[in-house]
N, C-alpha and C positions, 0 to 999 in steps of 0.2 A: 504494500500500500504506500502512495506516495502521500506525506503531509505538507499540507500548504497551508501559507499566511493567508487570512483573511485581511488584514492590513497591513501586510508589507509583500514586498516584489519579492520572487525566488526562485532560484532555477530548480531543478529535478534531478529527480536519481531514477530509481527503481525497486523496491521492499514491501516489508511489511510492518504494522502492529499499531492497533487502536489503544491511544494515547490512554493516560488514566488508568486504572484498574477494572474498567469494565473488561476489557482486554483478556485479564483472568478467567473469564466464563466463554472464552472463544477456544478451544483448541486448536482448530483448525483453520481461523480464520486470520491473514496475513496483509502484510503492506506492505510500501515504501519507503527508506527514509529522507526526509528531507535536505536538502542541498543548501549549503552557503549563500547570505546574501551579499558576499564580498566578491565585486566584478562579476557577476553571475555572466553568463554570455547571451541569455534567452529569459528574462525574467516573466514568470507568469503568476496570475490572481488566481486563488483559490481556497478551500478552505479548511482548518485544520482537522487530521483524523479525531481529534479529541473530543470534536463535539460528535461524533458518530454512538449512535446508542444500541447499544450489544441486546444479546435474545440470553436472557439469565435462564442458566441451568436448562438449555437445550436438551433435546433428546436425539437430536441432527447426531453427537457425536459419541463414543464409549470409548472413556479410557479407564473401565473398571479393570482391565485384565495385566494392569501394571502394580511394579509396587517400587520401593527406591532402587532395588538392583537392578532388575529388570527393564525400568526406564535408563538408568544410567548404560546398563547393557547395550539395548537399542540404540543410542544416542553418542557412544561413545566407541562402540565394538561394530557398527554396520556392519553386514557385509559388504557396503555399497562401497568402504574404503579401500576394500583388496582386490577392486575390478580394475581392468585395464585403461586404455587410453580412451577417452572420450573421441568416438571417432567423428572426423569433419561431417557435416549433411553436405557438402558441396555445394549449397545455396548462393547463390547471387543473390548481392540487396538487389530490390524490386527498387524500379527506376519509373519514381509515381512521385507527385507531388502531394502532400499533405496538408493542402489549405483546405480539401472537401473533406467529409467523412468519410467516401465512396475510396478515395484516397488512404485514407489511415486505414479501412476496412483490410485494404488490401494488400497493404503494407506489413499490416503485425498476420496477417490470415496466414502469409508466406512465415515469418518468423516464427510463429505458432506451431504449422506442420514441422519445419525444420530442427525444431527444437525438440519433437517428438522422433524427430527419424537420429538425431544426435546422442539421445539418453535411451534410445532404447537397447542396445546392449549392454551398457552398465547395469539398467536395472535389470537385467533377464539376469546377466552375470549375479546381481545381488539375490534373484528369486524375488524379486517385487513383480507387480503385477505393466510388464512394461508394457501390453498395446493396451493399456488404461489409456487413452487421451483425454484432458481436461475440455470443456465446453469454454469457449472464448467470447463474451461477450463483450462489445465493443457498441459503447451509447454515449448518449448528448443530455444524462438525464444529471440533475443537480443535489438529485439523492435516489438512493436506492435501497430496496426492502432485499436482501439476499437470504439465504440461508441458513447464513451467519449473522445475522444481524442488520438492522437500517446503519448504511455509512453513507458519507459525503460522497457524490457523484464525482468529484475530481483527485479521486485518491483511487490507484489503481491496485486492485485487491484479490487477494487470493482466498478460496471459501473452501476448505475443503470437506466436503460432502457428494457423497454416492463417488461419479470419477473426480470430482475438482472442474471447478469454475474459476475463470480469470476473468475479472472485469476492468476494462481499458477505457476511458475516459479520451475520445474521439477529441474533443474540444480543445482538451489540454495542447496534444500533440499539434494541433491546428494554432492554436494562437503563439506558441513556439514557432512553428515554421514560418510563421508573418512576421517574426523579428530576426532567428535564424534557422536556416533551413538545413545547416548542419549540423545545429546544435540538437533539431526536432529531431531528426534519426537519428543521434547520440543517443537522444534520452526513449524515444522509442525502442528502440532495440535492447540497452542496458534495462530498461521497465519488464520490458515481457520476458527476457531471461532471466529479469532477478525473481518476477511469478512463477514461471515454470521452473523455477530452485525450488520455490516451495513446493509445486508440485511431485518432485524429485523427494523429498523430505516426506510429504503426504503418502507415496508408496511403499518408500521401505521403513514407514513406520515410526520414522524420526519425529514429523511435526506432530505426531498428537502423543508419544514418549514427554518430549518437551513440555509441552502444556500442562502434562500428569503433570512433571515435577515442579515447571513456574506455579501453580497450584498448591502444589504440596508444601513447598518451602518456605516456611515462616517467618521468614523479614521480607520487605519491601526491596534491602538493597539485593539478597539474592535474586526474589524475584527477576528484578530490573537484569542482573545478570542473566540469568537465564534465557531471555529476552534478547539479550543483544548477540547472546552465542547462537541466535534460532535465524537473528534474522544475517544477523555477519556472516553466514553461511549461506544463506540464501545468494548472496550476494554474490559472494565467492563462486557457489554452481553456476550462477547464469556466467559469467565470467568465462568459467570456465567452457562450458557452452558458445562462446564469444571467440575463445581462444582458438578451439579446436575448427574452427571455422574461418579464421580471420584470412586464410590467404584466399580463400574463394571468393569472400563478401566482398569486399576484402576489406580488413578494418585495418586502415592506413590513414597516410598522412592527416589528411584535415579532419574526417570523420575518427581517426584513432585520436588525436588532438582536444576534438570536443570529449569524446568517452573517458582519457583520462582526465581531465578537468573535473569533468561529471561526478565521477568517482573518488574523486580526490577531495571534495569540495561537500560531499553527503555524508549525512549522517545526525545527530543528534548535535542540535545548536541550540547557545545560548538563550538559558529560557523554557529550554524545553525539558520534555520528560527525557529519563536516560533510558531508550528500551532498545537502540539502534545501533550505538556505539558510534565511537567521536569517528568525526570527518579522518583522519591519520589514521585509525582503524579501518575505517571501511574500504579506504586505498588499498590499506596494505594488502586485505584478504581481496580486494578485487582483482588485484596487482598477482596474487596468488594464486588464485584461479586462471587469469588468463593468460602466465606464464609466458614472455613475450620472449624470451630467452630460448625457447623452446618450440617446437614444430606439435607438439601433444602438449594435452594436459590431464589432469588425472582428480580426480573424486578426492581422491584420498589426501592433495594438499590444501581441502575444505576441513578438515575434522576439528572444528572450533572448540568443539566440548574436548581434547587434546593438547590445550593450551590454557597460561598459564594467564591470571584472570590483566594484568595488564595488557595484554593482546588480544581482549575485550572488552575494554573500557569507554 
């Protein structure tokens, strides 16, 4: 889910998590985090996850069948870590403009497939249920009743129930691309891979392990941790995602330019709730996942719950 200032300008990232503690009663439900408002390259209005109003004590999701070993198990033990290389989809960006909907539809519709043709042999290698593909919905609405909860139309969100739902806010990416247009597929692209991270997380059982434990856990500031290792990984997989694809897309010069900006620049700012982890975190694991030093990239250098809590902060 992405957060946005209702009164102040600010560029985008790609994540998840509804601000506040209502947050706690979503297991499965995910965001963005918010970007920098220092030089942003593409500033856009919208409005914070915070005010988004969660579905208390759902029946959408079960995570009775966990306890602290068995979540930390999950979450820390994957299988999903000892899979091979994320293999490219071969994808070309789609060469659309993104001032219509019709546009953005067909923009992320390409990123969407491709990101399921990318993760599906890791997760088979994991024993996750990999031709799951998540339902993408892509709308112009300024709020929305999901699943998981009524959120803010301009925060892009992951719901995970039955296969996973990703909701992508049409508008946002639109009024980005009328200030810049390379910043718009920066943030398009890094958005829907850092969703389908979670949806990566949703299959082999990680995102609703997590939720047991942010639940479970009896301060506030573990909470908050637990939170920023759910979503710093998220982050990380789309990346990585990102990575394993970049000579086809090809995520170069000016478009790799705006991405690491993007990434570099998101995260949990002054002010805010800590559930995202700081801008200099969210680089580094983005930076980790898309391993640029490298022709692969791998699952296995996400495992946030494997590091040491200032590499989470």
């Amino acid at each position: 889910m992405v957060n946005l200032s209702r009164s102040k300008l600010r560029g985008l990232a790609g994540v998840a998590a509804l601000a506040g503690f209502a947050v706690a009663a979503l297991p499965a439900a995910q965001a963005v985090p918010a970007a920098s408002t220092a030089t942003p390259p593409a500033p856009v209005f919208g409005e914070p996850a915070g005010t988004a109003t969660s579905v208390q004590g759902t029946e959408t999701f079960s995570t009775a069948a966990y306890n602290s070993r068995t979540a930390l198990q999950t979450v820390r033990y994957n299988k999903l870590y000892s899979t091979g290389a994320v293999p490219p989809s071969k994808c070309p960006e789609v060469n659309v403009s993104l001032r219509t909907t019709a546009g953005v539809q067909s923009y992320l519709t390409q990123l969407w497939s491709c990101s399921y043709y990318s993760w599906a042999a890791p997760l088979r290698a994991a024993g996750a249920a990999y031709k799951t593909k998540p339902t993408l919905i892509v709308h112009n609405h300024s709020k929305l009743t999901t699943y998981c909860g009524v959120v803010s139309g301009a925060t892009a969100y992951y719901c995970g129930y039955q296969n996973g739902q990703i909701y992508m806010p049409a508008y946002v990416i639109s009024n980005l691309w009328r200030q810049s247009p390379t910043y718009a597929r920066a943030y398009a692209t890094n958005t829907l891979a850092h969703e389908y991270g979670h949806h990566v997380q949703y299959l082999t059982g990680i995102l609703n392990a997590s939720w047991w434990r942010q639940r479970a856990f009896s301060t506030h500031s573990a909470r908050l941790e637990e939170s920023r290792r759910r979503e710093l990984q998220a982050s990380c997989l789309g990346s990585a995602s990102i990575g394993a694809n970049k000579r086809y897309y090809p995520m170069s010069t000016g478009l790799y330019a705006q991405w690491k900006w993007l990434v570099e620049h998101s995260g949990d700012q002054p002010g805010q709730l800590r559930d995202h982890g700081s801008p200099a975190n969210h680089g580094w694991w983005s930076h980790a996942g898309f391993y640029a030093a490298s022709t692969k990239t791998y699952a296995s250098r996400c495992n946030t719950w494997n590091s040491q809590a200032s590499r989470v902060s």
